[in-house]
C-alpha positions in Angstrom: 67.1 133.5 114.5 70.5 134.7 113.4 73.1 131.5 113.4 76.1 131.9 115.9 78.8 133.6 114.5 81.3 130.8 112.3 85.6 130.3 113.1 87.0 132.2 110.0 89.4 130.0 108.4 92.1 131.3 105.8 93.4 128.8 103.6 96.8 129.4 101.8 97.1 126.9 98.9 97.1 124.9 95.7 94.0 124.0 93.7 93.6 120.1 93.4 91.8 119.6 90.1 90.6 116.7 91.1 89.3 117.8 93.9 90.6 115.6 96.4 93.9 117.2 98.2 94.7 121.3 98.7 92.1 123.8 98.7 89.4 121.5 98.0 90.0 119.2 100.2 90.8 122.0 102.8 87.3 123.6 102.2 85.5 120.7 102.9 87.3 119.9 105.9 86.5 123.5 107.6 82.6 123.4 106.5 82.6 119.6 107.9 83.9 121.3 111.2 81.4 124.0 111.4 84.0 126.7 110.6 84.1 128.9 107.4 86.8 128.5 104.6 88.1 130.9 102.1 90.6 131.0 100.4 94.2 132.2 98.2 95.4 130.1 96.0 98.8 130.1 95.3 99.2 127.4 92.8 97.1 126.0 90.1 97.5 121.9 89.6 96.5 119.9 86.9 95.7 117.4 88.9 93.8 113.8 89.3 93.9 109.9 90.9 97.1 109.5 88.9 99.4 112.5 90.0 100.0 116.0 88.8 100.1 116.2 85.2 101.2 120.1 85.5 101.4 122.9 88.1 101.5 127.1 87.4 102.4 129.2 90.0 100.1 132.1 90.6 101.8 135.8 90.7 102.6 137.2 94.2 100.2 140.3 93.7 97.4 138.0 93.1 97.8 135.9 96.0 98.2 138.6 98.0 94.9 140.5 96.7 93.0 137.2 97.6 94.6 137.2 101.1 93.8 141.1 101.4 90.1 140.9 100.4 89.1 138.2 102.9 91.1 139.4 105.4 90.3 143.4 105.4 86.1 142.9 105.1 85.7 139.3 106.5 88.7 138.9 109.1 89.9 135.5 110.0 90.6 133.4 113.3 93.1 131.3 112.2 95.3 130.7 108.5 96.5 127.5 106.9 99.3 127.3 104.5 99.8 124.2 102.3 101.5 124.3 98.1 103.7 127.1 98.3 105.5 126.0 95.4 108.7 128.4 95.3 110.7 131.1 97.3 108.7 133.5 95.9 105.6 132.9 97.3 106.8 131.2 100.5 108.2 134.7 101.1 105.2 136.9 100.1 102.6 134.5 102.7 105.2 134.6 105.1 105.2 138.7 104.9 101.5 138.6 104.5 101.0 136.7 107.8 103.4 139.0 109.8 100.8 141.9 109.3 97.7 140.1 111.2 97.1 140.0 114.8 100.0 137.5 116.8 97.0 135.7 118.4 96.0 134.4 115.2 97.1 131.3 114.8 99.3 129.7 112.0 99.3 125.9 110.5 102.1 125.4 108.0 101.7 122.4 106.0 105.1 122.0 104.3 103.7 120.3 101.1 106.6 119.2 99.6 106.3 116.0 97.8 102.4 114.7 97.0 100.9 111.1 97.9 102.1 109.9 94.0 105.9 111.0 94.8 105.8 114.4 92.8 107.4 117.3 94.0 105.5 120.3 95.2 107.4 122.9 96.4 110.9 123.8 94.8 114.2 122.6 96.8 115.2 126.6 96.6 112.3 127.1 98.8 113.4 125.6 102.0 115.6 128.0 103.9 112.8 130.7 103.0 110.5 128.7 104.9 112.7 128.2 107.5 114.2 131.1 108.2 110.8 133.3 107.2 107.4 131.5 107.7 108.2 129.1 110.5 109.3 131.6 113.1 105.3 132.6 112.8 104.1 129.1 113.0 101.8 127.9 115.6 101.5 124.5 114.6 104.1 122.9 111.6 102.5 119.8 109.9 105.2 117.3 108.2 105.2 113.8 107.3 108.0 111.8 107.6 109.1 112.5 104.2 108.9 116.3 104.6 110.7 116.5 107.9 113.7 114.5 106.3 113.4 116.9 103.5 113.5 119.6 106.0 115.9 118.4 108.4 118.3 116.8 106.1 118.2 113.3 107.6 116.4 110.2 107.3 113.2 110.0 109.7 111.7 107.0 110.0 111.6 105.8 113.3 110.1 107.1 116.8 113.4 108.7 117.9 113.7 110.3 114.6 110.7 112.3 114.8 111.9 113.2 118.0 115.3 114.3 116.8 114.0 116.1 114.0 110.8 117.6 115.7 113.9 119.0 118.3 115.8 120.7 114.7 112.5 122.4 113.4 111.9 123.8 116.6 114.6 125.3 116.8 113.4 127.6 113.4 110.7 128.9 115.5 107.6 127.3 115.1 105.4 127.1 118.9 104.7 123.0 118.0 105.4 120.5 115.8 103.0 117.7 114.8 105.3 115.0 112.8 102.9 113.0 111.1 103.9 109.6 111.3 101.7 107.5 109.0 104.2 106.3 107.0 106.2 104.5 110.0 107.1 100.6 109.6 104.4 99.3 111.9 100.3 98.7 112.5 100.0 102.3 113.8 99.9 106.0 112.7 101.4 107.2 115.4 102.2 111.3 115.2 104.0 113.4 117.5 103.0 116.1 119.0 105.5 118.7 121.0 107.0 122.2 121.9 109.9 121.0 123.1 108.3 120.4 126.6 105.4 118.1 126.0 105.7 115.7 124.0 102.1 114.2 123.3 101.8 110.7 121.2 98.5 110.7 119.3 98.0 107.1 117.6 95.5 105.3 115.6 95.3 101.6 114.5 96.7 101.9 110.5 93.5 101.5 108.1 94.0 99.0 105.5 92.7 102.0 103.1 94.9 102.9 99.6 92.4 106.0 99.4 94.3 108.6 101.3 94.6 111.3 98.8 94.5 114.9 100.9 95.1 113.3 104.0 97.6 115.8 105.1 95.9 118.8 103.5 92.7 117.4 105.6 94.9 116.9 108.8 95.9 121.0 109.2 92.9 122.4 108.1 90.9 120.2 110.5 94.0 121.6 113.6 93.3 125.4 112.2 89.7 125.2 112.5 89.8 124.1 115.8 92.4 126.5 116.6 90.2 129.1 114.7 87.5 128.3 117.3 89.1 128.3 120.7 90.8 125.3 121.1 94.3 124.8 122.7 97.0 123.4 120.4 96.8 119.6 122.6 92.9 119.3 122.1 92.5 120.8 119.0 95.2 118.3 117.4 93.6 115.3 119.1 90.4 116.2 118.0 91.9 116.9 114.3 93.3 113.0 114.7 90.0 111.6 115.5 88.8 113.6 112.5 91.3 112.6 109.9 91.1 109.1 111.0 87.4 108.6 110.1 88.4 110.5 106.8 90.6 107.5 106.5 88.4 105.4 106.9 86.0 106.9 104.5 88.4 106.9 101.9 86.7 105.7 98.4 88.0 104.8 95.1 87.9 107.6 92.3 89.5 107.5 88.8 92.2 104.8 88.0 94.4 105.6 90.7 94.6 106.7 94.3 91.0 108.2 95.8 90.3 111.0 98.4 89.1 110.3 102.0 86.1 111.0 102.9 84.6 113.6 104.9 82.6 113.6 107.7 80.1 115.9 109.1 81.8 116.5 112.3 84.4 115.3 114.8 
C-alpha cells in the first residue's frame, strides 16, 4: 500500500559539522515530524561542541541550483531559512522565495550569533533581510539576542519582546515568534503575535546545558507543521511542545556544549 503523501520541507541553511544545529539538526527535526526535508546549503561550518572553528560561504548560483532542483521536480509545502551568512545570499533566497506560490509558507530563522557567542551572519546583512526577505515571511524566529541585534535595542524583558516584536512587524513579516529562553526567570516563555494576537507559549526552564540547535530545531519543527496544514497558532504550540522534549533530551557530546535530542513525534 502506497504511504500517504509526506509535507515537503525546504530547508535554506548552514551545514553543522558536528551535526548538531543547521541543516542537520533541521533534517532530523522534519523526518521526526513525519514531513520530508531537503535541502540548500548556503554555508559550510567547521563546526563542533566547542564553536565554529571556520565558516565558507557557498556561491549564489550553487545555492540557487540546490533550491531549483528540489523545487522544480519535488515541489515543496513550506521553506525554512536559517545561516544566511552575508548580503549576498540573504538577497539571492529572498529572490528565490519570491518566485514560489504566496501560499507557501516562509520561516526565517535570523541566525545571527550561535549558542558559543560566534557570529553567523555578517552585520552588512541586516537591512537586506529586512527590507528583502522579511516582507515574505510567514513566521520570523529570533531569540532575544537576535531581535536586539535586529531592532537595535536591548530585549530582555516581557515588554521588550513586545516592543520589538511591534518594530519587526512593521518590515513585513505575517508573525513574529520572539523566542524568549534566555529571559531572567524559571520560564522560556516565547511570544507569539501579528500584531493582533498576542499568544504566550511557556515552558518550565530545563536545567539542561545541552541546547545546541535549539533554535534551528524550533523553525523547522513550525515549517513542517505549517508544511502540513496547520495554522500559524497551533502549529507553533505544537513546535513548543516539540522543542521542549528536545530539551529535555539534550545529551553531552564532545568537550563542550551537546545537541538536544530528538524525538519521534510531537
Amino acid at each position: 500500500m502506497a504511504e500517504a503523501a509526506r509535507a515537503r520541507v525546504l530547508t535554506v541553511a548552514g551545514s553543522d559539522s558536528g551535526g548538531g544545529a543547521g541543516i542537520q539538526a533541521d533534517l532530523k527535526a522534519i523526518q521526526a515530524l513525519g514531513g520530508h526535508g531537503m535541502s540548500a546549503i548556503t554555508v559550510v561550518t567547521a563546526q563542533n561542541s566547542l564553536g565554529v572553528q571556520g565558516a565558507w560561504p557557498l556561491p549564489a548560483a550553487a545555492v540557487e541550483a540546490q533550491f531549483r532542483a528540489c523545487v522544480d521536480d519535488i515541489g515543496v509545502d513550506a521553506v525554512k531559512t536559517g545561516m544566511l551568512g552575508g548580503p549576498e545570499l540573504v538577497r539571492a533566497v529572498a529572490g528565490l522565495i519570491n518566485t514560489l506560490n504566496e501560499l507557501v509558507p516562509v520561516v526565517v530563522d535570523p541566525v545571527a550569533i550561535s549558542k558559543h557567542g560566534d557570529t553567523l551572519l555578517a552585520s552588512d546583512a541586516r537591512d537586506v533581510l529586512l527590507g528583502e526577505l522579511l516582507p515574505r515571511t510567514t513566521v520570523l524566529t529570533p531569540n532575544l539576542d537576535e531581535a536586539t541585534w535586529l531592532v537595535g535595542a536591548p530585549v530582555a524583558d516581557r515588554e521588550a519582546m513586545r516592543t520589538a516584536a511591534r518594530k519587526l512587524l512593521d518590515h513585513g513579516p505575517r508573525w513574529i515568534l520572539l523566542k524568549g529562553g534566555h529571559l531572567a526567570d524559571d520560564e522560556a516563555a516565547d511570544l507569539l503575535t501579528d500584531g493582533v494576537a498576542e499568544h504566550w507559549l511557556v515552558a518550565r526552564r530545563i536545567p539542561n546545558p545541552h541546547t545546541h540547535g535549539t533554535g534551528c530545531t524550533y523553525a523547522s519543527a513550525v515549517a513542517t507543521l505549517l508544511a502540513q496544514g496547520h495554522e500559524v497558532p497551533a502549529a507553533v504550540a505544537a513546535a513548543k511542545t516539540y522543542v521542549t522534549r528536545a530539551i529535555a533530551a539534550g545529551y553531552p557530546l564532545g568537550k563542550g556544549i551537546g545537541p538536544v535530542g530528538h524525538p519521534s513525534t510531537a
